[in-house]
Each structure stands twice: as structure tokens, then as C-alpha cells.
C-alpha distance (Angstrom), angle and dihedral (degrees) to the residues before:
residue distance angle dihedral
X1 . . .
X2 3.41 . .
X3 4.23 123.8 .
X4 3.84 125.7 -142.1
X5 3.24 117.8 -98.3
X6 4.27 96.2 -108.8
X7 4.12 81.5 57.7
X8 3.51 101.9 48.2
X9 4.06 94.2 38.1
X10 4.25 77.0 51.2
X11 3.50 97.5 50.9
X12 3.68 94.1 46.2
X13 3.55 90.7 51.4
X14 3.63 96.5 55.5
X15 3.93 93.5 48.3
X16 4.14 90.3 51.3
X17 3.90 83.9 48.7
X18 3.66 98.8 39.7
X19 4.34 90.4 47.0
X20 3.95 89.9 46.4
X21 3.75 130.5 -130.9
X22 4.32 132.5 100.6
X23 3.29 114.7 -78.0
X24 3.67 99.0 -106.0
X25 4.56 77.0 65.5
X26 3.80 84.5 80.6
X27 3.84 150.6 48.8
X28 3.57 131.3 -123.5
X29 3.99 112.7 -163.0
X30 3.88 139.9 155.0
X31 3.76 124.9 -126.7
X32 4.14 135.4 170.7
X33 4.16 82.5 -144.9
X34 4.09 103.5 33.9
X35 3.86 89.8 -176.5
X36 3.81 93.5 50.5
X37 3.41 83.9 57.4
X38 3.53 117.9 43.5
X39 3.85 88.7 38.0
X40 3.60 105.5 40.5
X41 3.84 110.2 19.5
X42 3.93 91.8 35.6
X43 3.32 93.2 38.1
X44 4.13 82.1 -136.1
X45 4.45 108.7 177.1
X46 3.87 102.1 -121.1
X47 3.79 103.8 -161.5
X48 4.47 89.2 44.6
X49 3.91 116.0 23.1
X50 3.61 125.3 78.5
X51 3.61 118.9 -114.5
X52 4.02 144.0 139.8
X53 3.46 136.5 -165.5
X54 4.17 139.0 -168.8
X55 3.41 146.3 -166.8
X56 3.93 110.3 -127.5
X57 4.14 118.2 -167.8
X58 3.78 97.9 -91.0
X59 4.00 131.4 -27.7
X60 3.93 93.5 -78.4
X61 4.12 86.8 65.7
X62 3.84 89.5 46.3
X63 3.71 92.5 50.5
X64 4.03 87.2 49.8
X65 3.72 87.4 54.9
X66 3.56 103.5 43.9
X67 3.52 89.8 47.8
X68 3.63 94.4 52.8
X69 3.63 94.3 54.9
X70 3.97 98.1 42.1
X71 3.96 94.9 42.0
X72 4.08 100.9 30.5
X73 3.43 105.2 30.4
X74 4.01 105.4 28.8
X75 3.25 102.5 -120.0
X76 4.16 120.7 155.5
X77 4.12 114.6 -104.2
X78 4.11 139.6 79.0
X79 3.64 141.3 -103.9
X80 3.48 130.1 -128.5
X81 3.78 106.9 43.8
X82 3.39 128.6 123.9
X83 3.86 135.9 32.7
X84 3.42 139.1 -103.0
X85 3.66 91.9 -63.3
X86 3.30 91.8 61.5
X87 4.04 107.0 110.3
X88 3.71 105.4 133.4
X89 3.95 123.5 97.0
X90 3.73 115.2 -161.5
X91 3.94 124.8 -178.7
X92 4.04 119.1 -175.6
X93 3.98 130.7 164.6
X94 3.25 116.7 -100.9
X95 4.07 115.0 -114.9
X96 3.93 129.9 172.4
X97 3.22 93.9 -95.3
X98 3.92 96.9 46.9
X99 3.76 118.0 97.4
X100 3.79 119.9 -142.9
């Protein structure tokens, strides 16, 4: 079930604070499949990198989140992708071997 958007912007927070790094260490993105993405297109290491991901209400709630993160707090990532499918957020910290 999906969060609001003050819980899941909360909860992602915490994980970037609890996993260390500045904000601009991380990226904040939007996907209709979160796993597809941080696994496959950002080549993000299940089992040992830090990363999070939620489901928001609907993609205009996502958008509001990602944007928050990218455009308030610094972190790396874009706006405008995705359609109207698009209700996950996902955050990870950026490694070498991550692909943004």
C-alpha cells in the first residue's frame, strides 16, 4: 500500500542518513518497476549497496518526491521521466560501479 508523500520522503531520509554520505552521494529517481531499475539499469549490487525504494499514490506524488530530493536537498537524478505509471521513488548511493 502506498505511503504519503511526508512518510516516504521521511523514510528515505533516514535510510540516506542511516547508510552515510551528503546528499549529493546518492540518487533519487522514479520508476513503474523500481527493481528493474536499480538492479538492471543502474547496475545497483543487491546483497552490498545501500538503496530504498517506495510506492507513492500515483506518478504525480512520485514526481513531488523526486523533485524534492534532487532540487531541495542536492541529491544526483532528473525530473520528468517516466509516465503515468510511474509511482515508485527509489534513492541508492552512488558507487563506481553504479550507473546513473
Amino acid at each position: 500500500m502506498a505511503k504519503s508523500k511526508e512518510v516516504i520522503i521521511k523514510e528515505i531520509m533516514a535510510h540516506i542518513k542511516s547508510r552515510g554520505g551528503k546528499y549529493s552521494d546518492w540518487y533519487v529517481g522514479i520508476a513503474s518497476d523500481a527493481r528493474a531499475r536499480l538492479f538492471n539499469d543502474h547496475n545497483v549490487n543487491e546483497e552490498s549497496d545501500a538503496w530504498i525504494y517506495r510506492e507513492a499514490g500515483d506518478s504525480e506524488v512520485a514526481r513531488e518526491i523526486e523533485e524534492y530530493f534532487v532540487n531541495t536537498l542536492g541529491t544526483d537524478g532528473g525530473s520528468g521521466g517516466g509516465d503515468h505509471t510511474t509511482k515508485f521513488v527509489y534513492a541508492y548511493k552512488k558507487k563506481s560501479h553504479t550507473t546513473e
